[in-house]
Residue frames as qw, qx, qy, qz and C-alpha x, y, z in Angstrom:
[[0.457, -0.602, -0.624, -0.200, 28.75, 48.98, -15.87],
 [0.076, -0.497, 0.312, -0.806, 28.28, 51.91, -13.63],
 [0.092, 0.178, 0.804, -0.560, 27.01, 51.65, -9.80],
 [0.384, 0.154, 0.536, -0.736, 24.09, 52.85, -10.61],
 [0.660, 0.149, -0.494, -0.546, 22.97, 50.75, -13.30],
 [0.319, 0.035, -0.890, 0.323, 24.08, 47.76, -10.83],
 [0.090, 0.031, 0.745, -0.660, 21.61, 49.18, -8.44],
 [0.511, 0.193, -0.181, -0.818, 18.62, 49.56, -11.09],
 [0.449, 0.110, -0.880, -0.108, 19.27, 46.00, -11.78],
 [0.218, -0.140, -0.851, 0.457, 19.01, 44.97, -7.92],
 [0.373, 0.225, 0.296, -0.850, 16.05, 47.46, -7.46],
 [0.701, 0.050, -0.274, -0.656, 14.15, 46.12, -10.20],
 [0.529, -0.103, -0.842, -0.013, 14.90, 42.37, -9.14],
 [0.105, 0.004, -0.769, 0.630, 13.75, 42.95, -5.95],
 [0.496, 0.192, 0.061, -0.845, 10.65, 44.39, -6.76],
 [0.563, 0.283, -0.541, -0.557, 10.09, 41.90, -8.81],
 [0.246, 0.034, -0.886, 0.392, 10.74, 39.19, -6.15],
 [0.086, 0.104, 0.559, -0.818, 8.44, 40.82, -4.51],
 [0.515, 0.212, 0.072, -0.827, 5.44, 41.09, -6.85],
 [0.449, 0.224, -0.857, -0.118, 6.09, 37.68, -7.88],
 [0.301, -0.057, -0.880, 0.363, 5.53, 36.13, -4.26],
 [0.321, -0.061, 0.236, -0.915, 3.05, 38.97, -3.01],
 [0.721, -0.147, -0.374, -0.564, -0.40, 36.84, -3.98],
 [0.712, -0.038, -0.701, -0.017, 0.47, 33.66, -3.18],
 [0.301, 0.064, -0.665, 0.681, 1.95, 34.74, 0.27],
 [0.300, -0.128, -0.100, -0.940, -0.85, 36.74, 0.83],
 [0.754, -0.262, -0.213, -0.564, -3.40, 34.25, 0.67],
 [0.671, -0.051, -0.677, 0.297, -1.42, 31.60, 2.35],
 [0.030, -0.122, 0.556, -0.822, -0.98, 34.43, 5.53],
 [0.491, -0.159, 0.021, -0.856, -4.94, 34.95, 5.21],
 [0.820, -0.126, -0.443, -0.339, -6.01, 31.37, 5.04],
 [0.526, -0.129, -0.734, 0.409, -3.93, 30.51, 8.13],
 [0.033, -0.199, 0.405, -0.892, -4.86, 33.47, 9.94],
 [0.643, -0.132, -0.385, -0.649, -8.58, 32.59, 9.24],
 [0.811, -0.245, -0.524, 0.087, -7.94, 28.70, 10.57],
 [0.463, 0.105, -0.622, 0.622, -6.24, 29.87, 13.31],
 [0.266, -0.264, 0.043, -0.926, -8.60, 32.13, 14.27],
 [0.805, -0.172, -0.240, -0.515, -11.33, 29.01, 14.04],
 [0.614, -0.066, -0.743, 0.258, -9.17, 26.73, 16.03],
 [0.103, 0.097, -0.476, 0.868, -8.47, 29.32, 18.94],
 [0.490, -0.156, 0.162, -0.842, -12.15, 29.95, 19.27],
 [0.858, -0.106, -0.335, -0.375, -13.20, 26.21, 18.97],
 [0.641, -0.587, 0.468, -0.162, -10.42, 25.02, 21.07],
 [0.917, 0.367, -0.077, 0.134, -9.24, 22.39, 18.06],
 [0.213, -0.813, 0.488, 0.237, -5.34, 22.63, 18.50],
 [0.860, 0.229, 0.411, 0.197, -4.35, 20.36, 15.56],
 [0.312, -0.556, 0.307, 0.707, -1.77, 21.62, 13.36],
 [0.285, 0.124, 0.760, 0.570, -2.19, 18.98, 10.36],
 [0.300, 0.601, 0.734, -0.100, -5.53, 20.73, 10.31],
 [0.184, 0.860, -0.143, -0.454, -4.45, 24.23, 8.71],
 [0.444, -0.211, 0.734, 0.468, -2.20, 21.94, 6.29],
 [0.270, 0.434, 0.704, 0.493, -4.90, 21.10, 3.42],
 [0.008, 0.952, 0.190, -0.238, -6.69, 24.61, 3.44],
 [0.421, -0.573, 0.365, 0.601, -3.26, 26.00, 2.79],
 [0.227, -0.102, 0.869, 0.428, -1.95, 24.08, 0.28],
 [0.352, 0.640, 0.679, 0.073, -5.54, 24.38, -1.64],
 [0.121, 0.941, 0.120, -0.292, -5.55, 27.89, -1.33],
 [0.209, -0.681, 0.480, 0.511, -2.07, 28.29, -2.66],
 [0.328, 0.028, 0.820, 0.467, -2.70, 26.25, -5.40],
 [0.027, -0.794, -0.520, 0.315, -5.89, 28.16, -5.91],
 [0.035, -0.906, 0.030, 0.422, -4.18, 31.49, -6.02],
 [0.414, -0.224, 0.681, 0.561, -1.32, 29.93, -8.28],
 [0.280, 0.708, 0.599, 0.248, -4.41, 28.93, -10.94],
 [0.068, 0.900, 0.422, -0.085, -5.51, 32.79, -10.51],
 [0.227, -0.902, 0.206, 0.302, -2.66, 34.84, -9.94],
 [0.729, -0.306, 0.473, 0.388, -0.21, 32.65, -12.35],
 [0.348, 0.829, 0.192, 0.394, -0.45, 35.13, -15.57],
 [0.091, -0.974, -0.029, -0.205, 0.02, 37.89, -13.86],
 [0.769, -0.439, 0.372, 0.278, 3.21, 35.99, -12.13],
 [0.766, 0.131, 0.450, 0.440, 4.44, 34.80, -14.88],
 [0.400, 0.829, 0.165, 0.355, 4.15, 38.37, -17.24],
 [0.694, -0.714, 0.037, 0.086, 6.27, 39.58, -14.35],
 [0.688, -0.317, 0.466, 0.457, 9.03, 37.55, -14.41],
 [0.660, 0.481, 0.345, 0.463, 9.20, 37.65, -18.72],
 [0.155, 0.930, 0.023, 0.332, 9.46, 41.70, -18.00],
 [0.422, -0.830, 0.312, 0.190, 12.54, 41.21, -15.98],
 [0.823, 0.051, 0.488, 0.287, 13.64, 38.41, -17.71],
 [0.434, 0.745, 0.181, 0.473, 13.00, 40.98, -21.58],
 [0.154, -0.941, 0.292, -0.071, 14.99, 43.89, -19.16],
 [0.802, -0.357, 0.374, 0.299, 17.87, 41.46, -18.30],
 [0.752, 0.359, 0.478, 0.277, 18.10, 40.25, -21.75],
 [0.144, 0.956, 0.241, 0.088, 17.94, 44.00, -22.84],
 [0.245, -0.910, 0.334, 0.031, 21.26, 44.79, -20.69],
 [0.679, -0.201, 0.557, 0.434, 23.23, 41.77, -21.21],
 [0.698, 0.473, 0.378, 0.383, 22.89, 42.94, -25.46],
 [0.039, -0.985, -0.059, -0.158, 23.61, 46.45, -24.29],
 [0.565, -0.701, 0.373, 0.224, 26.75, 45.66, -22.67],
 [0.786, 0.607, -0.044, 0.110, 30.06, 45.96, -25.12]]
């Protein structure tokens, strides 16, 4: 196993890390930014109150985005698989 297959490896997992987590994070940043946005202007300082909003939304986005997650991962998962039978 050469370096630079080692680093294809790490390049594609990372990427993959990344497009994995990208939605979910995404809407979780937006839906707090949103409440936060409505506390600061209403004056509400409650924390627990950005809590359920979250946590909906992220489940939410899971529902929507969790295909597209999940084909992801199986295409690193079928590349892994691919190198570990490649390797002699």
């Amino acid at each position: 196993m050469t370096e630079a297959v080692v680093l294809d490896v790490m390049n594609r997992a990372f990427m993959t890390v990344i497009l994995a987590a990208a939605p979910v994070l995404l809407i979780a940043l937006g839906v707090g930014l949103v409440l936060s946005i409505l506390q600061a202007t209403t004056q509400v300082q409650e924390q627990t109150l950005t809590f359920v909003p979250k946590v909906l939304s992220v489940f939410l986005g899971l529902i929507v985005f969790g295909s597209f997650m999940l084909n992801i991962l199986v295409e690193f998962a079928d590349y892994i698989m691919t190198m570990i039978a490649g390797v002699s």
